[in-house]
N, C-alpha and C positions, 0 to 999 in steps of 0.2 A: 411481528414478522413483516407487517405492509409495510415501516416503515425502514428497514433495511432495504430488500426488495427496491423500495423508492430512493433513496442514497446512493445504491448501486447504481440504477439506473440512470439516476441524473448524472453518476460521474463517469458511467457510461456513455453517456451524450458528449460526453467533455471531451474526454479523452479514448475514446473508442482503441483504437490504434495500439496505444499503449499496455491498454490494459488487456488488449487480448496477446499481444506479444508477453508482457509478464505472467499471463497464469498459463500462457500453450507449453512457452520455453520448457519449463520444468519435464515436460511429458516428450516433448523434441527430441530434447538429451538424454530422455532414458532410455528411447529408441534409435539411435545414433552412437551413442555411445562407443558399441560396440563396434565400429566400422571409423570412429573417429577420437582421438585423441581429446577430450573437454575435460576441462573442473570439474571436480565431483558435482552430483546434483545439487547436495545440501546449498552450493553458491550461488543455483538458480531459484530455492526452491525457501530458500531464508527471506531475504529481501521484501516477498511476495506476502510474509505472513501479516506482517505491519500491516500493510493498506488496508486487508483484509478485515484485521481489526478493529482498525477506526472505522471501517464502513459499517462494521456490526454492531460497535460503541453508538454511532453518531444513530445510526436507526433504531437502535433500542432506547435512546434515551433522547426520544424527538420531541422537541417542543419542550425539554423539561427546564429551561428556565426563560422561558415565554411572557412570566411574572417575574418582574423583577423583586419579589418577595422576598426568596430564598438567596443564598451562597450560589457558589458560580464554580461550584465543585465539577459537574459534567464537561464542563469546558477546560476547565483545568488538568483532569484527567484524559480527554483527548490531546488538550499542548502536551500531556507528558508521553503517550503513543504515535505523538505523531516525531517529538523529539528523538525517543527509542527508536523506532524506526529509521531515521537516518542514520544514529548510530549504529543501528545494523547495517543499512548499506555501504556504510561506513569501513566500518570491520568487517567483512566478508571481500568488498575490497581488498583492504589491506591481507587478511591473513590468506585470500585466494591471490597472491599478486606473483607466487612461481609456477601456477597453474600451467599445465597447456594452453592454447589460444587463448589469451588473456583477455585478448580482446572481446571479446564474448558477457566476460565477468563484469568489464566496463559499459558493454551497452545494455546488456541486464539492471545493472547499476543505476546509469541514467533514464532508464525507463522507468523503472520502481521511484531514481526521486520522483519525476513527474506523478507518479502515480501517489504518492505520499502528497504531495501539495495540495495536487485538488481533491484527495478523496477528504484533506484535513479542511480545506478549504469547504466545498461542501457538507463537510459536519458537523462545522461550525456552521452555519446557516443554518442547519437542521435542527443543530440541541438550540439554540435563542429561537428558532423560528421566527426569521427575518431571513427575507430572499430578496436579491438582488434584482 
C-alpha cells in the first residue's frame, strides 16, 4: 500500500491540475447533468480507470525488477495498461463523438492522455527503481 500512495503522490506532484480535473469530472457531470445536456458519464468516467491502474500496478509492484536477475514482465505488463489505456481514450472518443457538448469528451480525453503518460512514466521508474 506505501508504495501506491507514493506513485500517486509523485504523479501528483507532476501533474496536480490534471489529475484532479480527471477524477472531479466524473462526480461534475453526475450533478450537472440534470440541468445540462453532457455524454453519458461512462465517457468521463472510463478514461480515468487506466491511470488509476497503472498507478496501483506500478505501486504494488515497486522495485520488482531492481535486479536485473529476473524477466521484465512488470514493465511489460504496465507498457500493455498503459497502451489499453489510450485505446480507451481512444474509443470513448470515438464512440462518444455525437454526444452533446462534445467538447467536453475531448478535454476529458486530453487530460487523461496526460494523465496516462506520466502516471506510466512514473511507474516505470517505480517497478526498475531508478528515479530520475
Amino acid at each position: 500500500m506505501h508504495g501506491i500512495i507514493t506513485v500517486w503522490v509523485i504523479t501528483w506532484r507532476t501533474i496536480w491540475p490534471l489529475m484532479l480535473a480527471t477524477v472531479a469530472l466524473p462526480f461534475v457531470v453526475l450533478f450537472i447533468r440534470r440541468r445540462v445536456d453532457l455524454a453519458p458519464v461512462s465517457a468521463f468516467l472510463l478514461p480515468v480507470l487506466g491511470p488509476l491502474l497503472i498507478v496501483v500496478w506500478s505501486g504494488t509492484f515497486w522495485a520488482a525488477e531492481a535486479r536485473a536477475t529476473g524477466g521484465h514482465w512488470a514493465s511489460n505488463v504496465l507498457d500493455a495498461l498503459v497502451l489499453a489505456s489510450l485505446v480507451v481514450i481512444i474509443g470513448v472518443g470515438v464512440r462518444y463523438r455525437r454526444a452533446p457538448r462534445y467538447w467536453t469528451v475531448i478535454v476529458v480525453g486530453v487530460a487523461n492522455f496526460v494523465f496516462v503518460l506520466a502516471a506510466g512514466f512514473v511507474g516505470g521508474m517505480a517497478i526498475s527503481d531508478t528515479w530520475l
